[in-house]
TORKOL-4160 file (C-alpha; in steps of 0.2 Angstrom, whole numbers, padded with zeros to 4 digits, m for minus):
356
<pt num="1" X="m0088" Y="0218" Z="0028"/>
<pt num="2" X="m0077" Y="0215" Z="0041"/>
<pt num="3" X="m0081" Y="0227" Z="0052"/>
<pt num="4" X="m0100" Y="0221" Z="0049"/>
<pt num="5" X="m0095" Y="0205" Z="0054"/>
<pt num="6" X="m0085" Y="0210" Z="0070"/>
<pt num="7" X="m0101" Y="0221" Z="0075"/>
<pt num="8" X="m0113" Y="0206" Z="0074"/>
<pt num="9" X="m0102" Y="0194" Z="0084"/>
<pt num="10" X="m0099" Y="0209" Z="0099"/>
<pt num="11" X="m0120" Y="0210" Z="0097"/>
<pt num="12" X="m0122" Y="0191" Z="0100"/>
<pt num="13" X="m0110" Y="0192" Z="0114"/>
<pt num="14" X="m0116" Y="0206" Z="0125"/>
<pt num="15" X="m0135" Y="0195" Z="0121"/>
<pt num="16" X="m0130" Y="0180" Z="0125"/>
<pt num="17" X="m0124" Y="0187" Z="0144"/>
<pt num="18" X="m0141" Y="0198" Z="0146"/>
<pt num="19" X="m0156" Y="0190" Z="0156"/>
<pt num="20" X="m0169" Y="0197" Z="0145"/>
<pt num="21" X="m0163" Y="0187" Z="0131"/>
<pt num="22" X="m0178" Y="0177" Z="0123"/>
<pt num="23" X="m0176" Y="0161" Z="0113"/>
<pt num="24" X="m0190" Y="0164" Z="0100"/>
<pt num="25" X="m0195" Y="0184" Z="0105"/>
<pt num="26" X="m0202" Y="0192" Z="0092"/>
<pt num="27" X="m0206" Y="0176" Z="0081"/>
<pt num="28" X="m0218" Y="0180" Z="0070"/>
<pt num="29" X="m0207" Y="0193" Z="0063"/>
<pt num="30" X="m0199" Y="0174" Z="0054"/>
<pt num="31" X="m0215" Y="0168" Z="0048"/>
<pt num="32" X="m0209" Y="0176" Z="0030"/>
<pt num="33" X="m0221" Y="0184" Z="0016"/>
<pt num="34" X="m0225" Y="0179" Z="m0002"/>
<pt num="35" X="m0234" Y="0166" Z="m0007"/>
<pt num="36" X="m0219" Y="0163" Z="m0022"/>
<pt num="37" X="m0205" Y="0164" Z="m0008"/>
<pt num="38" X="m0213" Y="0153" Z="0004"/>
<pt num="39" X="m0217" Y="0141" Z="m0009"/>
<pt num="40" X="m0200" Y="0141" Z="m0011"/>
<pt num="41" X="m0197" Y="0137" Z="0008"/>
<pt num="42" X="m0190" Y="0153" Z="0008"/>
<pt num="43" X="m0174" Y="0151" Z="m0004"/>
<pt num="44" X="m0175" Y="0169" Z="m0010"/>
<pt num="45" X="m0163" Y="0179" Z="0002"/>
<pt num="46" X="m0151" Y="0182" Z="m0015"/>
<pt num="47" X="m0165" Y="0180" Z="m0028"/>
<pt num="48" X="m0178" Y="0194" Z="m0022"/>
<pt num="49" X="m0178" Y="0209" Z="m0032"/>
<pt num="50" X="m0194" Y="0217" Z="m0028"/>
<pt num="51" X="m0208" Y="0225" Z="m0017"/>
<pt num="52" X="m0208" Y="0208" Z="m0004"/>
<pt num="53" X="m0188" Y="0211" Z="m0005"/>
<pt num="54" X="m0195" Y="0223" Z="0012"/>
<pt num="55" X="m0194" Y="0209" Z="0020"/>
<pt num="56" X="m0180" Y="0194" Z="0013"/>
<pt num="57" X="m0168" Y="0206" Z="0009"/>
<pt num="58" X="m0170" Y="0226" Z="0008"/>
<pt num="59" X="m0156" Y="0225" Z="m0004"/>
<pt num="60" X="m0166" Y="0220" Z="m0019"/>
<pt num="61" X="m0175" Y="0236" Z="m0019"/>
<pt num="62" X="m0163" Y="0243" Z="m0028"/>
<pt num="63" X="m0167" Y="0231" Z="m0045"/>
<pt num="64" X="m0186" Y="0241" Z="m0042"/>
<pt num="65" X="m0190" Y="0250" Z="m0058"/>
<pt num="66" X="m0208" Y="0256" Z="m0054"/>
<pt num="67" X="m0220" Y="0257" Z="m0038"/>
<pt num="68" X="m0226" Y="0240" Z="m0034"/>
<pt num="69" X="m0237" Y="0236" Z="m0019"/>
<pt num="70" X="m0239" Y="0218" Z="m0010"/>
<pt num="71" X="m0251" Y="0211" Z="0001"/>
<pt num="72" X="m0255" Y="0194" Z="0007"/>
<pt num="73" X="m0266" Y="0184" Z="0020"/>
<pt num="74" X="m0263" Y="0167" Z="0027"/>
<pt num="75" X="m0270" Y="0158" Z="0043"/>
<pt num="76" X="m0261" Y="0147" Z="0054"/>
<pt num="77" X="m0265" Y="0134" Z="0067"/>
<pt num="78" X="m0281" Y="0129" Z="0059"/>
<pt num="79" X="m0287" Y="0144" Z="0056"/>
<pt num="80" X="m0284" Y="0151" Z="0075"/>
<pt num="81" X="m0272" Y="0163" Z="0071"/>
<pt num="82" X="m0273" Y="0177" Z="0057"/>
<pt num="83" X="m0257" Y="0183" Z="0045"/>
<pt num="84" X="m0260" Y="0199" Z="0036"/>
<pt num="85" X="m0244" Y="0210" Z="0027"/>
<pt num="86" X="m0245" Y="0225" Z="0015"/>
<pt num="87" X="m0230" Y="0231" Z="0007"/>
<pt num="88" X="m0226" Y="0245" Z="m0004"/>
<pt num="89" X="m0208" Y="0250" Z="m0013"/>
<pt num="90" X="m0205" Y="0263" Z="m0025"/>
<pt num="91" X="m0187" Y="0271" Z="m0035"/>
<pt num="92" X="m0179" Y="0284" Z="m0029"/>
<pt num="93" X="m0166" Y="0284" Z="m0044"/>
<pt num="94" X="m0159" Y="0273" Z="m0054"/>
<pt num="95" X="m0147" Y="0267" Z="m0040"/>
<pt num="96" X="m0157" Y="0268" Z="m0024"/>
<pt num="97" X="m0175" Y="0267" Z="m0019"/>
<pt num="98" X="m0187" Y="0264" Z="m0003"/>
<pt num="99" X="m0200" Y="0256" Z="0005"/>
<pt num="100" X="m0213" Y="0252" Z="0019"/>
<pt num="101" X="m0222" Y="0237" Z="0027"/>
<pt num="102" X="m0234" Y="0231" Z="0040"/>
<pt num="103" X="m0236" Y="0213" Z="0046"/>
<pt num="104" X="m0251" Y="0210" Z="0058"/>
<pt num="105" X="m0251" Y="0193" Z="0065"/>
<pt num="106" X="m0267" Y="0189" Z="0078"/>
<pt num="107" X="m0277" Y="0179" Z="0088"/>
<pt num="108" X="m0294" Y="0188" Z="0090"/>
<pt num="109" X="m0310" Y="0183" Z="0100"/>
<pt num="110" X="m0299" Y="0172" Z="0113"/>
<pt num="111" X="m0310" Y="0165" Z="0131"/>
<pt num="112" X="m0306" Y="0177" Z="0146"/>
<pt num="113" X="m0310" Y="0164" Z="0161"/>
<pt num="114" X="m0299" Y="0172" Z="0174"/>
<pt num="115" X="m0314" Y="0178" Z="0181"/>
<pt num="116" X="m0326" Y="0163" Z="0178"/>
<pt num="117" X="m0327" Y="0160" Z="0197"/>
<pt num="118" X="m0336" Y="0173" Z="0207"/>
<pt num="119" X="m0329" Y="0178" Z="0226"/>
<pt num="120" X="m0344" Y="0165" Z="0233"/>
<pt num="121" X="m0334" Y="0150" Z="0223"/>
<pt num="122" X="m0349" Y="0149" Z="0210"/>
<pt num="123" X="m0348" Y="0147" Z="0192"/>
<pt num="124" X="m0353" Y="0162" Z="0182"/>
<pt num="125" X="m0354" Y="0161" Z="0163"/>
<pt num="126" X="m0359" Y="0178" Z="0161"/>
<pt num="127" X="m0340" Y="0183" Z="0169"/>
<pt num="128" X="m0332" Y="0177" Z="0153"/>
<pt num="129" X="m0324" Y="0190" Z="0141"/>
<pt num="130" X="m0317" Y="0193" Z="0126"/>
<pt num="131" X="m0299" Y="0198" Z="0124"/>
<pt num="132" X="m0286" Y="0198" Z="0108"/>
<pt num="133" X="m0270" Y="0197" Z="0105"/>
<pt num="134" X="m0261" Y="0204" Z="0091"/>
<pt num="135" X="m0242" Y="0206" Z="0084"/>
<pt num="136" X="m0237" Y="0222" Z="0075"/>
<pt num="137" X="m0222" Y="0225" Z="0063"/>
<pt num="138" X="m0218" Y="0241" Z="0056"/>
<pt num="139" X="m0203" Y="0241" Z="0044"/>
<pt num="140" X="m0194" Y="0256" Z="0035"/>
<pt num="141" X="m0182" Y="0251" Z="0020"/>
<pt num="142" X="m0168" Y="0258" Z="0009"/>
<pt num="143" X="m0159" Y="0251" Z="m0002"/>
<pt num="144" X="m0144" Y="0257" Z="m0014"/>
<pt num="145" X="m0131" Y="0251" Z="m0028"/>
<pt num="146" X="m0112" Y="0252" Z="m0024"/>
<pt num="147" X="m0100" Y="0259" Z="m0033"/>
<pt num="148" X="m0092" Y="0241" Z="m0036"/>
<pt num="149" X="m0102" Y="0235" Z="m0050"/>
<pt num="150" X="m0115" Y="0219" Z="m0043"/>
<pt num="151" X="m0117" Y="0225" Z="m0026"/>
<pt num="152" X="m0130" Y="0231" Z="m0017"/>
<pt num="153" X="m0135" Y="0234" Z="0000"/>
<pt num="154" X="m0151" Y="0239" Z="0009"/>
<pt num="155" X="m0155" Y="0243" Z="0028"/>
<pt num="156" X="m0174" Y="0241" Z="0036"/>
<pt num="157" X="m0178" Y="0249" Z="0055"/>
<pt num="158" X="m0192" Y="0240" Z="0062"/>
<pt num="159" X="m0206" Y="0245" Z="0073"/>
<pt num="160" X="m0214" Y="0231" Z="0085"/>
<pt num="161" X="m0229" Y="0234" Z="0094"/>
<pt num="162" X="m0237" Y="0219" Z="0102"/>
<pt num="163" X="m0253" Y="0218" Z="0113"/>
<pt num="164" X="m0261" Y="0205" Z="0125"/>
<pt num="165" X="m0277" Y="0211" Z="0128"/>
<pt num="166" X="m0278" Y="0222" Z="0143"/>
<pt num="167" X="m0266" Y="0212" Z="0152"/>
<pt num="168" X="m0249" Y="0220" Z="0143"/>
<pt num="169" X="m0243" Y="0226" Z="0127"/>
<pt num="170" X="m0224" Y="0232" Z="0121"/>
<pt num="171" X="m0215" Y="0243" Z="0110"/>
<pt num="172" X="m0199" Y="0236" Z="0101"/>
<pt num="173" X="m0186" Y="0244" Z="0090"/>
<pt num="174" X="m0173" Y="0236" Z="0079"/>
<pt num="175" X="m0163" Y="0234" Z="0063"/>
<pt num="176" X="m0157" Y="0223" Z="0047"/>
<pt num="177" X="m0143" Y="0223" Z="0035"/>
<pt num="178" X="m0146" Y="0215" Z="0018"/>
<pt num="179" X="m0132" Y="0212" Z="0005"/>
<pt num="180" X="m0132" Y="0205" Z="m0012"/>
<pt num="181" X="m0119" Y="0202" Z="m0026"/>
<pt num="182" X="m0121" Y="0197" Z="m0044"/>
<pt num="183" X="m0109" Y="0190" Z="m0056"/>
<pt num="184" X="m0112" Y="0179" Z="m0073"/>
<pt num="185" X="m0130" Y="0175" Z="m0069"/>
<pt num="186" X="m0127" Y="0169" Z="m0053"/>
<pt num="187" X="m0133" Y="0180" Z="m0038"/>
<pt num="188" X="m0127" Y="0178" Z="m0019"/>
<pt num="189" X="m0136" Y="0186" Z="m0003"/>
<pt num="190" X="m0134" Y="0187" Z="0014"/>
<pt num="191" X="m0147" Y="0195" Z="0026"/>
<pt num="192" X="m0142" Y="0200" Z="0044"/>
<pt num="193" X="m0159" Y="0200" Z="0055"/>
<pt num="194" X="m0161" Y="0213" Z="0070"/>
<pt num="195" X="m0141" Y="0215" Z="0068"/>
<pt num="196" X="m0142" Y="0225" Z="0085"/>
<pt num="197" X="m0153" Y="0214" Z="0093"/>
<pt num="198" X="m0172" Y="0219" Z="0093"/>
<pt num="199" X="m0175" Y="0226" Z="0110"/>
<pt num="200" X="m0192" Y="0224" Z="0116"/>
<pt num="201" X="m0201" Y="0234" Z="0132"/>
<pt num="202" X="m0217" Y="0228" Z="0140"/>
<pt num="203" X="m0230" Y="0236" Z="0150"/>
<pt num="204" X="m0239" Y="0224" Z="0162"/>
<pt num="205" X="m0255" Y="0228" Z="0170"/>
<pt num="206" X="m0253" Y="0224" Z="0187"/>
<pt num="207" X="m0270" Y="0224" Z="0193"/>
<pt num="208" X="m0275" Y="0214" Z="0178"/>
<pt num="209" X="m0258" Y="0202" Z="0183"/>
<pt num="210" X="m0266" Y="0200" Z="0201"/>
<pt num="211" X="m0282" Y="0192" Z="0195"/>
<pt num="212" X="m0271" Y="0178" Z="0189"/>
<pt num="213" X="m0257" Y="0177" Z="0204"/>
<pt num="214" X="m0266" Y="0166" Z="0212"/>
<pt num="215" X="m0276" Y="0156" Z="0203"/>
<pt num="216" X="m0262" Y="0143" Z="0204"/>
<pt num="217" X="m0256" Y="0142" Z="0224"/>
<pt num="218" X="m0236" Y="0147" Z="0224"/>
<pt num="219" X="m0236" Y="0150" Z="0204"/>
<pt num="220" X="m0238" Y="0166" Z="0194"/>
<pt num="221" X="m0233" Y="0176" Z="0210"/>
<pt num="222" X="m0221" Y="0189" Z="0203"/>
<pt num="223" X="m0221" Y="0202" Z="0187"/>
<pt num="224" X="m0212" Y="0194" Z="0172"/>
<pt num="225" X="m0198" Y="0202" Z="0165"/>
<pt num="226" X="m0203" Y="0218" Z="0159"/>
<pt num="227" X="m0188" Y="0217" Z="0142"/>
<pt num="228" X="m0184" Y="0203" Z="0133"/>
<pt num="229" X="m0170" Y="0204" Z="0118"/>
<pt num="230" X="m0173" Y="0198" Z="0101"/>
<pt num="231" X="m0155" Y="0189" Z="0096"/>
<pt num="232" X="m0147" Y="0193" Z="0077"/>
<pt num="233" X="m0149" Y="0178" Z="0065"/>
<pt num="234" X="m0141" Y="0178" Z="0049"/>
<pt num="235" X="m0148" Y="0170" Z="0030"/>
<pt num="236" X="m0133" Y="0166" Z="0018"/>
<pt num="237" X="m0141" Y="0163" Z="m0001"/>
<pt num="238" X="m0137" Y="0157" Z="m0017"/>
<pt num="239" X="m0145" Y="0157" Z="m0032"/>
<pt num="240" X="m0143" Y="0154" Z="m0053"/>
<pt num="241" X="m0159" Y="0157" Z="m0064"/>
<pt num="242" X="m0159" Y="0145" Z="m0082"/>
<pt num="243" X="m0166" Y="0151" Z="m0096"/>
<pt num="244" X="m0171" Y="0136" Z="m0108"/>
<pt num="245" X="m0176" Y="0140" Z="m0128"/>
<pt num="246" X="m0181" Y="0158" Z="m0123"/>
<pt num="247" X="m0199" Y="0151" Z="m0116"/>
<pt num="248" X="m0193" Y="0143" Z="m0100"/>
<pt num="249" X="m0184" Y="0148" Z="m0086"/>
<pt num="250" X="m0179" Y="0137" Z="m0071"/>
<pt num="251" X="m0173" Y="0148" Z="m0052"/>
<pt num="252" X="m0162" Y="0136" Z="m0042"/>
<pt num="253" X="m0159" Y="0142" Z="m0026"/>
<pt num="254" X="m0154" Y="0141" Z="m0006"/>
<pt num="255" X="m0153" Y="0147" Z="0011"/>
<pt num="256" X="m0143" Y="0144" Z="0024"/>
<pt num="257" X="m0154" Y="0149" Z="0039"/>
<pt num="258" X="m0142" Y="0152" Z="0053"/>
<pt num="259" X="m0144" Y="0157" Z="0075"/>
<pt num="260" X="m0131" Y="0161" Z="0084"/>
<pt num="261" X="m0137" Y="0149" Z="0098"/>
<pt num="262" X="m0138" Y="0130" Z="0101"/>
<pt num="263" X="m0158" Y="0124" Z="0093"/>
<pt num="264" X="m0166" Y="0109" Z="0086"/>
<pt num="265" X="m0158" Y="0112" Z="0070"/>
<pt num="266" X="m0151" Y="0098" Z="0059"/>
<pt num="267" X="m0131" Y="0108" Z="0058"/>
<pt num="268" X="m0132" Y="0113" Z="0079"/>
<pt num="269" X="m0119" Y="0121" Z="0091"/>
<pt num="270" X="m0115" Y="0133" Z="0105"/>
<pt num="271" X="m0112" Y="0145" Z="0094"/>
<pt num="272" X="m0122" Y="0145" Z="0078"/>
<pt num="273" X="m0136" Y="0132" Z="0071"/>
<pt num="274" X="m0141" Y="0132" Z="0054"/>
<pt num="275" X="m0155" Y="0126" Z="0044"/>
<pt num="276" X="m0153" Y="0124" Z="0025"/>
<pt num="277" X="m0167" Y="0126" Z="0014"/>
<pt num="278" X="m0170" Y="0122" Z="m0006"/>
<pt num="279" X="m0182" Y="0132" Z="m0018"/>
<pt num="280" X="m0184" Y="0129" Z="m0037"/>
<pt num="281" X="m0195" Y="0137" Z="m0048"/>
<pt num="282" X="m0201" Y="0133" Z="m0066"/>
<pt num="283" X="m0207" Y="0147" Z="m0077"/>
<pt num="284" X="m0215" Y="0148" Z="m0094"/>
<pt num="285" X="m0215" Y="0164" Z="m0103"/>
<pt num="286" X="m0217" Y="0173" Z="m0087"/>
<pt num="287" X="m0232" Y="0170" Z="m0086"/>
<pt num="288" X="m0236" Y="0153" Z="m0077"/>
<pt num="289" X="m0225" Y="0149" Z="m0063"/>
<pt num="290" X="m0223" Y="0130" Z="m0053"/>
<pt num="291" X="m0216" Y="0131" Z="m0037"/>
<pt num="292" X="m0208" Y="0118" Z="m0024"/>
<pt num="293" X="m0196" Y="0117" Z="m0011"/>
<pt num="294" X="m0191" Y="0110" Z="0005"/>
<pt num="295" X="m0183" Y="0116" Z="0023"/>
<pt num="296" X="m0186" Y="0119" Z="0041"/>
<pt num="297" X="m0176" Y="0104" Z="0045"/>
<pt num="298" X="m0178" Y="0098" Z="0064"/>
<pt num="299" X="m0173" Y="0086" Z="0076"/>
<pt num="300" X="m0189" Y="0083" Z="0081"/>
<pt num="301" X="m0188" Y="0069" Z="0098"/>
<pt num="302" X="m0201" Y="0055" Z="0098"/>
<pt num="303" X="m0213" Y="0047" Z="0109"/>
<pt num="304" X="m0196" Y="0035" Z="0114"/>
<pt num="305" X="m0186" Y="0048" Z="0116"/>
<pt num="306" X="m0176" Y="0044" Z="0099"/>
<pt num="307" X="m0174" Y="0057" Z="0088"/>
<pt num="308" X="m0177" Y="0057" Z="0067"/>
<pt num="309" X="m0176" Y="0074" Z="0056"/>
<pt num="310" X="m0194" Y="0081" Z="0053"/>
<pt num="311" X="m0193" Y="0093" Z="0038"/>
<pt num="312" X="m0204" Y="0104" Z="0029"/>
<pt num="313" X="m0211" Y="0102" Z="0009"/>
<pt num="314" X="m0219" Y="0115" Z="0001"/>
<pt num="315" X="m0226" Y="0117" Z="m0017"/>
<pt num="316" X="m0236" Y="0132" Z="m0025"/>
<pt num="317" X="m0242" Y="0140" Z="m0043"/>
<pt num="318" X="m0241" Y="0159" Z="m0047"/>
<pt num="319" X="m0250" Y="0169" Z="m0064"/>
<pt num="320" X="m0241" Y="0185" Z="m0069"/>
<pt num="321" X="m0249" Y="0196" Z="m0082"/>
<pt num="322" X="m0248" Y="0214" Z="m0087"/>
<pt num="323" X="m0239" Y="0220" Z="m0069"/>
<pt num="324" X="m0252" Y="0208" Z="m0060"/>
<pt num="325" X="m0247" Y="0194" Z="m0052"/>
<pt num="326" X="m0255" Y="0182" Z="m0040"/>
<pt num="327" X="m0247" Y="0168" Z="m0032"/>
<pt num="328" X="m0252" Y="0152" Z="m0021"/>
<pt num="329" X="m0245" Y="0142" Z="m0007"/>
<pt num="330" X="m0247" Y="0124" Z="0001"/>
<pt num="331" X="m0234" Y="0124" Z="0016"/>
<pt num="332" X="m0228" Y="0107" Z="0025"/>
<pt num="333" X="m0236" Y="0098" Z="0010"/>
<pt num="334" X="m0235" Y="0078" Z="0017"/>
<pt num="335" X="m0236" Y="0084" Z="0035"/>
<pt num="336" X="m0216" Y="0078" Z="0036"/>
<pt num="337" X="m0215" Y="0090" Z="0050"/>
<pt num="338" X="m0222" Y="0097" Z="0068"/>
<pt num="339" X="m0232" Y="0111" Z="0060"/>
<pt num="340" X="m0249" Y="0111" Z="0051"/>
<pt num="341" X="m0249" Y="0114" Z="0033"/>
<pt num="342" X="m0256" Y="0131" Z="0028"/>
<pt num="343" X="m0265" Y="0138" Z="0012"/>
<pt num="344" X="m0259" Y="0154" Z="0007"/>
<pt num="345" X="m0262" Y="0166" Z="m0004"/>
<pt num="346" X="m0253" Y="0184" Z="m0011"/>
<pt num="347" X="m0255" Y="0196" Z="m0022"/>
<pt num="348" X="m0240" Y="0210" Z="m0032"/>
<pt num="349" X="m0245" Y="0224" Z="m0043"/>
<pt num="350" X="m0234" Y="0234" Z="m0053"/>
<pt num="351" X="m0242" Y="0252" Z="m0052"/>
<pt num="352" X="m0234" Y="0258" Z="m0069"/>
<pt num="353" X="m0246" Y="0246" Z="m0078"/>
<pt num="354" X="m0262" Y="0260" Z="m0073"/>
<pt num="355" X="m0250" Y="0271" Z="m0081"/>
<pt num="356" X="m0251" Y="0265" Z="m0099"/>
C-alpha cells in the first residue's frame, strides 16, 4: 500500500508541472453508471460487488458468482446530450474474475455554421452541416481476492477514443486501482482513478481548423494543444449494511471524492479537494429497493460575487426478481445545485437465471 501511495503522489507531481495538463479532460469518464449507484450519489465505491463494479471499483468483481451484464441510458442537458454504457463481468474462479465496458457519451445532429457565409459575404442556409460529437470509454477489468482474508483488489486499463466531427478526434490510454476490505459487516474501499494519469493524444484537421482561424480577427490563430493529461483522483468509501427482522435491509454508506488540485469543492487546497457524498438505501426482501442520497457539494459564486454551497439530492427505486433487476434515477432532485436534474434509468441481469 505504500508504495501505492508513494507512486500516485510522484504521478500527481510530474502532472501538475506538464503543460498538457487538463483540469476536467476526460470528464465524462465521472459521469458514473447505475441507476442504484447514482441514486445513491454515488456512495458505493466500498459497497459494489457486481457487474457495474467495472466501473466504481474493479475490485468488487471478485464477490461475482455468475455472468451478469449491465446496461444503462440517460440524457443530460435537456436531452442534448446522450449517456449510453453496457457492461458485462463473469468468474474466472472462485477468487478472481473479469470484465468489460463501453461508455458512449454524445452530442449528435449539432449546426455546422463555419461556413454559413459564402466568399461574396452572403448568407447561404444551404452551407450549413451536420457534424457530431461523441466520447468513447473502453474498459478491461480484473479483479482478485488476497491471501489476507477481506481483501481484494481489482485493476481496469482504459481505452478513450473521442471525436469532433471532422475537425479532430484522439486516442487515450490509462489505468485504475481499486481496493476493498471487509470486516464485521462493515466494508471499506478506496478507488484510484487514471493512477498514471490518463494520457490523451489528438489529431486536429488543419484544413478543417483554418476555416475557423479567422472567423474571429487575432483569435483562434494557432493549433491547440495536440495532448492534454487526465490527472489521478482518488474515492475513499465506507459502508455498513443493517439487516432488520430478516425482511429489511438498510445500506449506509459514503465517499470521499477527492482531486489532487485546488476546485470549487466544499474541503479545498493546493493539494487535494474533496467532495463527500451520502447514499442510503432501504430494501425489502430484496426485492423492492428506495433509494436517496446527497453530494456534489460546491461553492457555487453568486450574482454578488458572495458564495453559498450548492449541493446535489438524489432519490430513486429499483425492482429485483429472479436475476432481473431494473432500477430508476432522479439526479439533483430540488435543483439545489448548477446541474439540471436527469431521469435515468438501468438495467442488471444475472445470466445464470436462463440456466435454470
Amino acid at each position: 500500500m505504500r508504495k501505492i501511495l508513494l507512486f500516485l503522489l510522484l504521478c500527481v507531481y510530474t502532472a501538475n508541472y506538464s503543460q498538457t495538463v487538463r483540469k476536467y479532460s476526460n470528464e465524462f469518464m465521472n459521469i458514473g453508471v447505475d441507476a442504484a449507484a447514482l441514486a445513491m450519489s454515488s456512495a458505493v465505491v466500498a459497497s459494489t460487488k457486481d457487474v457495474n463494479s467495472v466501473y466504481w471499483n474493479p475490485a468488487g468483481l471478485a464477490n461475482l458468482e455468475d455472468h451478469q451484464v449491465a446496461l444503462m441510458h440517460a440524457n443530460y442537458f435537456a436531452n442534448i446530450a446522450q449517456y449510453d454504457y453496457i457492461g458485462y463481468a463473469s468468474p474466472i474462479d472462485d477468487r478472481s474474475a473479469w470484465g468489460i465496458s463501453l461508455i458512449r457519451f454524445g452530442v449528435d445532429d449539432i449546426l455546422n455554421t463555419t461556413e454559413l457565409i459564402d466568399s461574396q459575404g452572403n448568407i447561404d442556409y444551404n452551407r450549413i452541416s451536420l457534424f457530431s460529437t461523441a466520447d468513447y470509454g473502453f474498459t478491461f477489468s480484473y479483479a482478485r481476492k488476497l491471501p489476507v482474508p477481506g481483501f481484494q483488489y481489482g485493476v481496469n486499463a482504459k481505452v478513450i477514443r473521442r471525436i469532433i466531427g471532422k475537425f479532430a478526434n484522439s486516442w487515450g490510454f490509462g489505468f485504475d486501482l481499486g481496493l476493498q476490505f471487509e470486516k464485521n459487516d462493515w466494508h471499506f474501499g478506496l478507488m484510484l482513478r487514471d493512477i498514471t494519469t490518463t494520457y490523451n493524444v489528438w489529431n486536429i484537421d488543419e484544413k478543417e481548423y483554418k476555416k475557423i482561424s479567422d472567423a474571429i480577427p487575432g483569435e483562434n490563430q494557432d493549433l491547440p494543444e495536440s495532448t492534454e493529461i487526465t490527472l489521478p483522483k482518488a474515492q475513499l468509501g465506507i459502508a455498513k449494511k443493517f439487516i432488520i427482522r430478516y425482511d429489511y435491509s438498510i445500506l449506509v454508506a459514503t465517499n470521499m471524492n477527492m482531486r489532487f488540485e485546488r476546485t470549487k469543492d466544499i474541503i479545498s487546497s493546493n493539494f487535494v479537494s474533496i467532495d463527500p457524498a451520502l447514499g442510503l438505501e432501504f430494501g425489502y426482501t430484496n426485492l423492492v429497493f428506495l433509494r436517496a442520497g446527497v453530494g456534489n457539494f460546491q461553492n457555487v459564486t453568486q450574482l454578488d460575487n458572495s458564495e453559498k454551497v450548492g449541493f446535489q439530492p438524489n432519490i430513486g427505486l429499483g425492482f429485483k426478481y429472479k436475476g432481473i433487476q431494473i432500477d430508476y434515477a432522479l439526479t439533483d432532485l430540488g435543483n439545489q445545485s448548477v446541474a439540471l436534474y436527469s431521469n435515468i434509468f438501468s438495467l442488471k441481469v444475472d445470466l445464470g437465471v436462463f440456466r435454470k
